[in-house]
C-alpha positions in Angstrom: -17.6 -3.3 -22.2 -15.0 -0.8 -22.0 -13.7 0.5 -18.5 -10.5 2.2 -19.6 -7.2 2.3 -21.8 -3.8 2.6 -21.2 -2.0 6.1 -21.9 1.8 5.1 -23.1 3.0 8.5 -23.2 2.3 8.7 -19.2 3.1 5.1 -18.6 -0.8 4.2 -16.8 -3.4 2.8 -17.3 -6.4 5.0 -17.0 -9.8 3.6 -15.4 -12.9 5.7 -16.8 -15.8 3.5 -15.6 -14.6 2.5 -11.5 -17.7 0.2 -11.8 -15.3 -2.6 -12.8 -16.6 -6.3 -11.9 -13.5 -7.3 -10.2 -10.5 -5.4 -8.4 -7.8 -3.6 -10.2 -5.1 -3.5 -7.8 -1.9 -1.4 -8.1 1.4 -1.6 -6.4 2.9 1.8 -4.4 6.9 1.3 -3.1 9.8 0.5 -3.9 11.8 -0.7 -1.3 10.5 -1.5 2.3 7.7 0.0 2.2 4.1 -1.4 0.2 0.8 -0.8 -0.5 -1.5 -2.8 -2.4 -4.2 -0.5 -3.7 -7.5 -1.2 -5.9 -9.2 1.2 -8.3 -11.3 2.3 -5.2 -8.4 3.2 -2.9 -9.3 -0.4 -1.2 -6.1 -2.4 0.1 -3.2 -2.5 2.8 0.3 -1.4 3.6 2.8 -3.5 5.1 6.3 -2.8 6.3 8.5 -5.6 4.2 6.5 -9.0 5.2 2.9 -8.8 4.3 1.9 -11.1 7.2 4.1 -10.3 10.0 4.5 -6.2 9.5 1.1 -5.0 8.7 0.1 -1.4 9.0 -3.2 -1.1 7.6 -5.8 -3.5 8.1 -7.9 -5.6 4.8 -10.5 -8.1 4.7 -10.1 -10.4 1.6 -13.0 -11.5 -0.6 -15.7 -9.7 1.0 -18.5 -7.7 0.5 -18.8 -5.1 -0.9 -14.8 -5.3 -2.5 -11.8 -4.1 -1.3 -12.4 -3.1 2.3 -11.1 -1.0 3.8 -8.8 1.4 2.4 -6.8 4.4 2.1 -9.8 7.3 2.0 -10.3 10.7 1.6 -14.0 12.1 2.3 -15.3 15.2 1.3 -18.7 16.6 2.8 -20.4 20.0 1.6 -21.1 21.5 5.3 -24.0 23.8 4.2 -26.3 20.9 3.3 -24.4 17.4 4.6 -23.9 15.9 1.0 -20.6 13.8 1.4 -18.5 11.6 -0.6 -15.0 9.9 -1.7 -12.7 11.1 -4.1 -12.2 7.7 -5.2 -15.5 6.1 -6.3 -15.6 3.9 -3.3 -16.4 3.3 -0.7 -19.2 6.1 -0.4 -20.1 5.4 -4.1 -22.1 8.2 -5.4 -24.4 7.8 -8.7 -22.2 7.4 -11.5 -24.4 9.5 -13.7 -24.0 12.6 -10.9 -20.3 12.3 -9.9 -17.6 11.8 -12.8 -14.5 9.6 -11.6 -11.2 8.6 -13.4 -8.6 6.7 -11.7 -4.7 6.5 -12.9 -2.7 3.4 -12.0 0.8 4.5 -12.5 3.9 2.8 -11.9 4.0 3.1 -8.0 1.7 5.8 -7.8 -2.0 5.7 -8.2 -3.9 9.0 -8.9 -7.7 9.3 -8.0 -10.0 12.1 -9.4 -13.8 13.1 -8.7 -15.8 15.8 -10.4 -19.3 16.0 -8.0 -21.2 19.4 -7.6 -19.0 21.7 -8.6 -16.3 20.3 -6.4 -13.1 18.7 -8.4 -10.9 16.4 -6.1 -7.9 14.8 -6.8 -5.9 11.7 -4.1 -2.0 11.0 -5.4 -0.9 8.6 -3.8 2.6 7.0 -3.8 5.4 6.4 -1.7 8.8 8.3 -1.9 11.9 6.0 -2.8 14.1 6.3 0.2 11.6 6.9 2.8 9.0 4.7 4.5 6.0 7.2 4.5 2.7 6.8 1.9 1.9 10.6 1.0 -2.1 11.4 -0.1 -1.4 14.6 -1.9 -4.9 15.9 -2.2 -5.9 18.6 -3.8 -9.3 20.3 -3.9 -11.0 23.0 -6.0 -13.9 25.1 -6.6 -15.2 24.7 -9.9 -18.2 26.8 -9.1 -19.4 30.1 -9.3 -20.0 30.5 -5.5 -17.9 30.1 -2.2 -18.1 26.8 -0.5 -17.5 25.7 2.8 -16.5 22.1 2.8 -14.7 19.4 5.5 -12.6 16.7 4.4 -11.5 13.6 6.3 -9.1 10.9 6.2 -9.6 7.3 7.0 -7.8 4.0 7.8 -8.2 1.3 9.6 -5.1 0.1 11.6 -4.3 -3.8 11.5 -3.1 -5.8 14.7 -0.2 -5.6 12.6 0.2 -9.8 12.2 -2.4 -11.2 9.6 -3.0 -14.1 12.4 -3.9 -11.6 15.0 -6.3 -9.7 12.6 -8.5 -12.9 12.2 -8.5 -14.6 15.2 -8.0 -15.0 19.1 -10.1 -11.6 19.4 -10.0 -12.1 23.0 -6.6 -11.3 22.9 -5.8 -9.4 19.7 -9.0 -6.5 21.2 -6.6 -5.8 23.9 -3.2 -5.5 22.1 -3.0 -2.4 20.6 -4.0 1.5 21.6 -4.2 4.7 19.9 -3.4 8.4 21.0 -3.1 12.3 19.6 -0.6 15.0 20.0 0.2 17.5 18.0 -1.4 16.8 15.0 0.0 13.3 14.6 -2.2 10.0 15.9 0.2 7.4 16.6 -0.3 3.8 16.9 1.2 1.5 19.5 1.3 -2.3 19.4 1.5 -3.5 22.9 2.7 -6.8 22.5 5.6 -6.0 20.4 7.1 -2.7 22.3 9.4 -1.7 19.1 5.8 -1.0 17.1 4.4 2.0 16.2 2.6 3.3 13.4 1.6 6.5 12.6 -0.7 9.6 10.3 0.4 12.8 10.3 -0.8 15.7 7.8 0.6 19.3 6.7 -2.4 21.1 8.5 -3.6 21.4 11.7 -6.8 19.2 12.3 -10.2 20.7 13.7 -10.7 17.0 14.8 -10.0 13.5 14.6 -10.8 10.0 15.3 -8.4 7.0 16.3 -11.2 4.6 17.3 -12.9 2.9 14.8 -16.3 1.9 15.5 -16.6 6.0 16.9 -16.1 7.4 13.5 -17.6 4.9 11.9 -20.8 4.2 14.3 -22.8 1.8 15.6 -24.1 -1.0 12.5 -22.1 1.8 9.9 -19.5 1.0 7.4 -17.2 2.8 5.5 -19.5 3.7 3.0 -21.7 6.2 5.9 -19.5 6.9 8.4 -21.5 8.8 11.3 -18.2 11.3 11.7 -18.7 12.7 8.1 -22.6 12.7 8.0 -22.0 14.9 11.1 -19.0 16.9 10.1 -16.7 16.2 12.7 -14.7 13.0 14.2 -15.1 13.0 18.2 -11.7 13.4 19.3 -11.5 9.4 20.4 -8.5 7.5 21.5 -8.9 4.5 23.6 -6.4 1.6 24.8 -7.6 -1.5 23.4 -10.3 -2.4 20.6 -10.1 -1.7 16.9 -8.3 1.9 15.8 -8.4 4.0 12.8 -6.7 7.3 11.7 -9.3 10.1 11.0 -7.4 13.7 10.8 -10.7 16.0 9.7 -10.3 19.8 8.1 -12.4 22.3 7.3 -12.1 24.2 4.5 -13.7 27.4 2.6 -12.6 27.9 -1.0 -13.3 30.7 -3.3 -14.7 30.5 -6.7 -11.5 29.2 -8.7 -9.9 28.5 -5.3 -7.7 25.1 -4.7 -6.1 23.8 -1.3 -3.6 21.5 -1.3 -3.3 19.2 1.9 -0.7 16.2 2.8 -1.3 13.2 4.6 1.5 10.8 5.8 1.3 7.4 6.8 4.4 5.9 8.2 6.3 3.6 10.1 7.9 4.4 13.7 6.8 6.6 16.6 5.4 10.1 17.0 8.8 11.1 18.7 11.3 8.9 16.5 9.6 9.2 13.0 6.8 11.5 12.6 7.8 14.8 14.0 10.0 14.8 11.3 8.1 13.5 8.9 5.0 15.9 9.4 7.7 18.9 9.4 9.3 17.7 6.2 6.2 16.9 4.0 4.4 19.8 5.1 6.6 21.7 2.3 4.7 20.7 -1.2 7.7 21.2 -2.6 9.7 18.4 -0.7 6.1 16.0 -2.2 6.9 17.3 -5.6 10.2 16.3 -5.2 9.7 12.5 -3.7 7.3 12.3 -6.7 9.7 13.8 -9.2 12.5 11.0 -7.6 9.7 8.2 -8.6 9.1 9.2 -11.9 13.1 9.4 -12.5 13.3 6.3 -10.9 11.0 4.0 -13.3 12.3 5.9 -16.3 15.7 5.2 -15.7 14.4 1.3 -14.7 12.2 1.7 -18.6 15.4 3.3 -20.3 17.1 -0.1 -20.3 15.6 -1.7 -22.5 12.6 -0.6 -25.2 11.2 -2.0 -28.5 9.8 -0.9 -31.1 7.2 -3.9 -32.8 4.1 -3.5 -35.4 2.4 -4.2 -32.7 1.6 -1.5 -30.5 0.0 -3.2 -27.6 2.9 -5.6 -27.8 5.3 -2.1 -27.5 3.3 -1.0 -24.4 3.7 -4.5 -22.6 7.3 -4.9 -23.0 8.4 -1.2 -22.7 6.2 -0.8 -19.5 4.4 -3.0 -17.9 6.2 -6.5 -18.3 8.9 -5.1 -16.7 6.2 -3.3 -13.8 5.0 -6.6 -12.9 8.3 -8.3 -12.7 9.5 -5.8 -10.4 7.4 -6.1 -8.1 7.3 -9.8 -7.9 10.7 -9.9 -7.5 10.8 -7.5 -4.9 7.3 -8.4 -2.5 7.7 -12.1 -4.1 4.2 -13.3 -4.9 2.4 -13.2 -1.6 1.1 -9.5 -1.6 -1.9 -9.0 -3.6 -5.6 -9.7 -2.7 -5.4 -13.4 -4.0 -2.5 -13.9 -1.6 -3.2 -11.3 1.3 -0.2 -12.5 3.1 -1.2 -15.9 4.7 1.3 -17.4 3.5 4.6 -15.6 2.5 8.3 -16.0 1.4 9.8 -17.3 -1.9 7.9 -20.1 -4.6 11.3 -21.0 -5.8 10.5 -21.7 -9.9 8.5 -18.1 -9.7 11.1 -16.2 -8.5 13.8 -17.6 -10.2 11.4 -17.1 -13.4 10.6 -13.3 -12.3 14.2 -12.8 -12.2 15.0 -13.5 -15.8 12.9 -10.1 -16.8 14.7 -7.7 -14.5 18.5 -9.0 -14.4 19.1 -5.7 -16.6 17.1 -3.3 -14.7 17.4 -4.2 -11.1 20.6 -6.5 -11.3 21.5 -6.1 -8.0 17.8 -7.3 -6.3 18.5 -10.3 -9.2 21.8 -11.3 -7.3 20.1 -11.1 -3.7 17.3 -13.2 -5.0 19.7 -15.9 -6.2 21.8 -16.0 -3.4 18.7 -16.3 -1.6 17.3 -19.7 -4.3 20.8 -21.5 -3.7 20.9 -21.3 0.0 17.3 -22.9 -1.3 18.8 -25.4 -3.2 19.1 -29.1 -1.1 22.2 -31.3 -1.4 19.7 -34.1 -3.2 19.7 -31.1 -5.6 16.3 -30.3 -5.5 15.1 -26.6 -4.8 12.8 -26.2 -1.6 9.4 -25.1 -3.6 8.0 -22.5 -1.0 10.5 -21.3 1.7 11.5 -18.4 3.7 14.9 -16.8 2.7 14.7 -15.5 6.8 15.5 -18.8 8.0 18.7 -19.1 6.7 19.6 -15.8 8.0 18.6 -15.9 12.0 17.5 -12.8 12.7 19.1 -11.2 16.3 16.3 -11.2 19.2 14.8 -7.7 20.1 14.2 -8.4 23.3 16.2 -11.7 24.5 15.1 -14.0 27.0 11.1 -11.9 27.0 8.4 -14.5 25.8 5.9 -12.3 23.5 2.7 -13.5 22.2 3.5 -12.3 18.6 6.8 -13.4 17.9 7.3 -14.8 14.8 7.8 -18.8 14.8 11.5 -19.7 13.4 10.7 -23.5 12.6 14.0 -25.5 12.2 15.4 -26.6 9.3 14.8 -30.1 9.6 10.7 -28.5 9.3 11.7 -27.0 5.8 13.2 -28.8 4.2 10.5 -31.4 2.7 11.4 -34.7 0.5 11.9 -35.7 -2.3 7.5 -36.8 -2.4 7.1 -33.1 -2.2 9.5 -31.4 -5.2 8.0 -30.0 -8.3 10.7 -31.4 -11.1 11.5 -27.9 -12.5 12.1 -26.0 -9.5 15.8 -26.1 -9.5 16.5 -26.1 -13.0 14.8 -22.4 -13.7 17.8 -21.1 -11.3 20.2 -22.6 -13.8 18.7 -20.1 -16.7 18.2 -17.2 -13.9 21.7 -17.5 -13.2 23.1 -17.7 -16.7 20.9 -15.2 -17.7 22.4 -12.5 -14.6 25.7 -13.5 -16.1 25.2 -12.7 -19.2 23.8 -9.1 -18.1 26.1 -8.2 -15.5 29.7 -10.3 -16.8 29.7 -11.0 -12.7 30.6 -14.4 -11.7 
């Protein structure tokens, strides 16, 4: 069974069929900022630890897959029909509504053809700037006017992977959501430094922040009761579960397109967003964050490319061996949906293995990343298999001498560092070909 192909020229790999059996997951950012992201526009973003900096909330191995997401709804408001612009989660009949989704490297594009409607989601983040941009743009394909609405949806995340799966006595109450001018922010409450926020290049005709309201009693994100009514109801609340919902309404000419921005970032209303909402609201400032991420993988896939008999064995190296490698080098291998950020921090004989493929393309992550594997590596000489770089680098208190509920535990060393009954064999010795390896590319010592 064929689902899709991969288009070298472009440097993606193109999904034709989203009915796929299993998740295929892409990764968006480049520096601080991440999202993982399925085929559906199912996944999370986290601000640089995937279990103690979530922004957007994701329940692994359930059912149906990769819920929730980052979604864009469309709903025909003479005659209710609604659906996604990725396949999922509304999921209409594959043999009414034509989908195709392009994982790029750090972007992923989604497009839907359904009743004369053609919809398309780019999403990505910039390269110097902690915001994920939707670029979404609609268009009449028709012969007639049409009046349409289109929504935006996430859920927020209690913004610790703990707190999202447990102690709901207390993790209901520690967060709240509110509105202003355009922009619903987010506020952690046990961690006053937090905020989160969406923001868009329009101004909204309504919008949700509480979950369960725009979603609806015994409703999922598959018929949410704010799109099958074509409008969110305005809803902020302090406490419970919160979502970001900025709706639009639109009317579109035969031939017609609109092209709408959504930003989801990382700070307050006042100290982030303002700025921004005024900034992205300019489709030529998007074009230009997107341009920057094209140049900046090209430059990354200039360093090195092959020419073999084989082309599939061209398209591996020249692309997406060196994709993967990236991006375990930079979010390690603890942000994916196997590894949903339970458990995070450095395996010691991956990294110094990941390291090996991007010492020419990223040498100065490479040296970090060492530095990090020998303040790793024990006196006995052994490597500490699983361990987080942060602990040997005390991190100065936000808010000395306060007791919070969420602060991250700092264990002491003697906790990890584990014995000798506990090494894998190889550990250290991958750092000694890492290293070389660095050497070799660089001529650093």
């Amino acid at each position: 069974m064929r689902y899709g192909y991969f288009d070298d020229a472009n440097r993606e790999y193109v999904i034709e069929r989203p009915d796929v059996p299993v998740s295929w997951t892409n990764y968006l950012g480049v520096r601080d900022l991440c999202t993982v992201i399925s085929h559906n526009a199912g996944g999370y973003t986290f601000y640089k630890s995937a279990e103690h900096n979530r922004l957007t909330r994701f329940r692994p191995n359930g059912v149906p897959l990769d819920r929730p997401g980052h979604y864009v709804y469309l709903r025909d408001d003479e005659n209710g029909d609604y659906w996604s612009a990725s396949w999922q989660p509304v999921g209409k009949d594959l043999e009414q509504a034509k989908y195709e989704v392009r994982h790029g490297l750090s972007y992923s594009r989604f497009k839907c053809e359904y009743e004369g409607i053609e919809a398309e989601q780019l999403l990505f983040i910039p390269v110097d700037e902690d915001v994920e941009l939707w670029d979404v743009v609609i268009r009449n394909r028709g012969d007639r006017e049409r009046k349409l609405s289109l929504f935006s949806y996430l859920e927020w995340s209690f913004q610790h992977v703990e707190i999202d799966n447990q102690n709901l006595q207390m993790s209901l109450y520690a967060s709240g959501s509110n509105y202003a001018d355009g922009i619903v922010e987010y506020d952690f409450f046990y961690e006053p430094w937090t905020y989160h926020f969406l923001a868009s290049s329009f101004e909204p005709d309504s919008f949700d922040c509480v979950r369960d309201t725009f979603l609806g009693p015994y409703r999922t994100e598959g018929d949410p009761i704010a799109v099958e009514r074509g409008e969110c109801a305005n809803s902020t609340e302090l406490g419970g579960n919160h979502c970001g919902s900025l709706h639009k309404r639109l009317t579109l000419k035969p031939g017609e397109e609109a092209r709408l921005v959504f930003m989801l970032g990382v700070g307050s209303r006042e100290e982030t967003g303002r700025g921004i909402k005024e900034k992205y609201s300019d489709p030529g400032e998007v074009d230009r964050a997107f341009t920057g991420l094209k140049g900046f993988w090209e430059d990354k896939c200039a360093q090195l490319q092959v020419k073999t008999p084989h082309p599939g064995m061209d398209s591996m190296l020249n692309t997406w061996t060196l994709f993967q490698a990236e991006t375990c080098v930079v979010w390690s291998r603890f942000a994916s949906f196997v590894e949903v950020g339970g458990r995070t921090g450095l395996g010691y004989r991956d990294t110094a293995q990941d390291i090996m493929s991007v010492a020419h393309s990223n040498p100065q992550k490479t040296r970090q990343r060492i530095v990090e594997l020998l303040h790793g590596h024990t006196s006995k000489g052994y490597g500490l298999h699983l361990f987080e770089p942060e602990v040997f680098e005390p991190q100065e208190e936000k808010l000395p001498g306060v007791k919070l509920p969420t602060v991250v535990p700092t264990p002491s060393l003697d906790e990890i560092v584990h014995g000798l009954e506990h090494v894998c064999a190889d550990d250290a010795l991958w750092l000694v070909a890492s290293t070389c390896d660095w050497v070799m590319e660089t001529g650093e010592l």
